[in-house]
ZAMARGU-4260 file (C-alpha; in steps of 0.2 Angstrom, whole numbers, plus 5000, padded with zeros to 4 digits):
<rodrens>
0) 4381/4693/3985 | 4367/4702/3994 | 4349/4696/3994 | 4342/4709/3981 | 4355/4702/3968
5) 4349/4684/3973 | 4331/4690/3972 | 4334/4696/3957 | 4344/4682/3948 | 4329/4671/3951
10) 4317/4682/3945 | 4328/4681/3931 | 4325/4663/3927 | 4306/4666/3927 | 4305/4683/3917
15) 4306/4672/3898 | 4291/4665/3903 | 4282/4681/3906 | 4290/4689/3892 | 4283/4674/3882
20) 4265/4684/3887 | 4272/4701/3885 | 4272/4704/3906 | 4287/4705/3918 | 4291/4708/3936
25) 4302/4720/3948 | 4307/4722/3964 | 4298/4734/3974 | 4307/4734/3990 | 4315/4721/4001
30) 4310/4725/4019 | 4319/4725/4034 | 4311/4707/4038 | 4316/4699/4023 | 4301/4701/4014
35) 4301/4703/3995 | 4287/4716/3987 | 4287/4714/3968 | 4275/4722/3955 | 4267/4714/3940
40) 4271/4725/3926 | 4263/4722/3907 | 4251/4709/3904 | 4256/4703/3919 | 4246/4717/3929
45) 4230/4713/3921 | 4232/4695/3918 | 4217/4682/3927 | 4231/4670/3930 | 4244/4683/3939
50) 4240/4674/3956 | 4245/4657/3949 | 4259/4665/3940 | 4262/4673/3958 | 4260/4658/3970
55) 4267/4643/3957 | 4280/4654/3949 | 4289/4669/3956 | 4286/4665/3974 | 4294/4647/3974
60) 4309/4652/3962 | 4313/4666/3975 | 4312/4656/3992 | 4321/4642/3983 | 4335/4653/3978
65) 4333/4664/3993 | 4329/4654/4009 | 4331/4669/4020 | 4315/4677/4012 | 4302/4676/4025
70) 4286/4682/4012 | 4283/4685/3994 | 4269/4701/3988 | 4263/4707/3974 | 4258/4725/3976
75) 4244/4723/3961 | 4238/4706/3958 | 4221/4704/3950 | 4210/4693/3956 | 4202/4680/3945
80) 4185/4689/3947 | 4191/4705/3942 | 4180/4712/3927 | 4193/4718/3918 | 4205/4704/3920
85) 4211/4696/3904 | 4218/4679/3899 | 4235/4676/3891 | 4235/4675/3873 | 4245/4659/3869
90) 4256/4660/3855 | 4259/4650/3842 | 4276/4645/3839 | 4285/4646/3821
</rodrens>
């Protein structure tokens, strides 16, 4: 299996949680050194928490699914800071 299939088989196990908040993720590119680009689509993009959904998330499931990844990078995280970034909604179940 190739590494964008791997990638991509871990991102699976993450997306219900960002569907869950109406956001997802793709793959951007996997560069020749291994590293892994991925964009924050939906409420994702905007989201205060994206870094932590980043760092605690997307980035572990990948390099524990994918050793040979040598980085993980979000193209358009917002930074906590960021005027216009928004907090997830939680919803309530049932």
């Amino acid at each position: 299996m190739e590494i964008r299939e791997r990638v991509e088989q871990a991102l699976e196990s993450i997306r219900p949680y960002l569907e869950t908040d109406g956001g997802n993720v793709s793959i951007e590119e996997i560069t020749a050194e291994n590293v892994v680009r991925l964009k924050l689509l939906g409420s994702c993009a905007s989201c205060a928490m994206s870094i932590m959904t980043f760092k605690a998330g997307l980035e572990q499931a990948i390099k524990k699914a994918v050793p040979e990844i040598t980085a993980v990078e979000a193209i358009n995280i917002t930074d906590m800071d960021d005027p216009s970034a928004t907090m997830p909604i939680p919803r309530m179940n049932g």
